[in-house]
C-alpha positions as CSV (number, residue, x, y, z in Angstrom):
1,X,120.2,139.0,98.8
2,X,122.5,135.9,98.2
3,X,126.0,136.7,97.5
4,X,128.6,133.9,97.1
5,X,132.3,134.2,96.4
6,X,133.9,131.2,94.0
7,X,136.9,130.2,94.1
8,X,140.0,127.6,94.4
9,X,140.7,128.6,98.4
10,X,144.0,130.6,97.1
11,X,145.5,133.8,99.2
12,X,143.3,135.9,96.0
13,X,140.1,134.4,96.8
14,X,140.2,134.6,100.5
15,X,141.4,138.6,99.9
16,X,138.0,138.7,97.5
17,X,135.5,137.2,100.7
18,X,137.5,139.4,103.2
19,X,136.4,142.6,100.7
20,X,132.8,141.5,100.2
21,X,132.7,140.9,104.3
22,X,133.9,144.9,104.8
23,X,131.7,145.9,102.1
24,X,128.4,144.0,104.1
25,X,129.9,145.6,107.3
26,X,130.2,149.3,105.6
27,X,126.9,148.9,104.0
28,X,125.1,148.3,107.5
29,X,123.7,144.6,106.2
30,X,123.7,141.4,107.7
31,X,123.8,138.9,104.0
32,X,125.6,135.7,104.9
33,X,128.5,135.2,102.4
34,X,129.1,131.7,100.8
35,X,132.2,130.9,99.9
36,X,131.7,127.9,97.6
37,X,135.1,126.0,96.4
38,X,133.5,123.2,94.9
39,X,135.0,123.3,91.1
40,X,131.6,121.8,89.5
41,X,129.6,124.8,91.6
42,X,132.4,127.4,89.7
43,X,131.6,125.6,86.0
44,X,127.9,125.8,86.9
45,X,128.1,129.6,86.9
46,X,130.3,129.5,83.9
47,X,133.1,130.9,85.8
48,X,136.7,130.4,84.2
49,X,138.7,132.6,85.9
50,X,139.0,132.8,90.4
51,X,138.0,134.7,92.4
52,X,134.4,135.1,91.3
53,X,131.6,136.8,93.0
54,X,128.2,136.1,92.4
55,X,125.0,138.1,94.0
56,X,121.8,136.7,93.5
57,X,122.7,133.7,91.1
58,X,124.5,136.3,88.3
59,X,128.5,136.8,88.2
60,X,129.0,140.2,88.4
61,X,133.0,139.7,88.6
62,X,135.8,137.0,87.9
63,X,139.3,136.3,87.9
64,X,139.2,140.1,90.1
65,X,140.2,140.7,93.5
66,X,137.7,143.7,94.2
67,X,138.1,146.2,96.7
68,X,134.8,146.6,99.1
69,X,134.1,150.4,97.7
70,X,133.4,148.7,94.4
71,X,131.9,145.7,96.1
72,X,129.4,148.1,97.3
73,X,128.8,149.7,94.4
74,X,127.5,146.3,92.7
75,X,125.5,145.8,95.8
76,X,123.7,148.7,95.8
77,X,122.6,148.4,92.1
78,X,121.8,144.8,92.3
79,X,118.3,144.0,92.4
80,X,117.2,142.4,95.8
81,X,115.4,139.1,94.6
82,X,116.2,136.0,92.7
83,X,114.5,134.6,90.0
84,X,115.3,131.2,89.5
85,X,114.2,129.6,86.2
């Protein structure tokens, strides 16, 4: 599973990859976590608003700093492969 969290390197986006870090942790996984800041990588998803996370190439959330309960939940119902077009 590829999860990524977008954003500007503000106190909000950090807060969002220190949530998706406890929710790994509290799930028992070992995903790496990107934590892309490059502003053409947050227009290539479409994302407008930081924080953004994104788990296997789809945004699931933006401009939200999630708590790692509800990280989890979008973990658990997201498909584990990629399809790439």
């Amino acid at each position: 599973m590829e999860i990524k969290v977008l954003g500007s390197g503000c106190a909000g986006c950090h807060k969002l990859y220190e949530e998706v870090q406890k929710a790994i942790q509290e799930l028992g996984r070992n995903n790496k976590v990107e934590y892309v800041t490059d502003v053409s990588a947050l227009l290539s998803y479409g994302v407008m608003s930081a924080p953004a996370l994104v788990i296997n190439d789809k945004v699931v959330s933006q401009g939200q700093i999630l708590k790692a309960k509800d990280i989890k939940k979008l973990i658990s119902t997201t498909k584990t492969y990629t399809h790439k077009t």
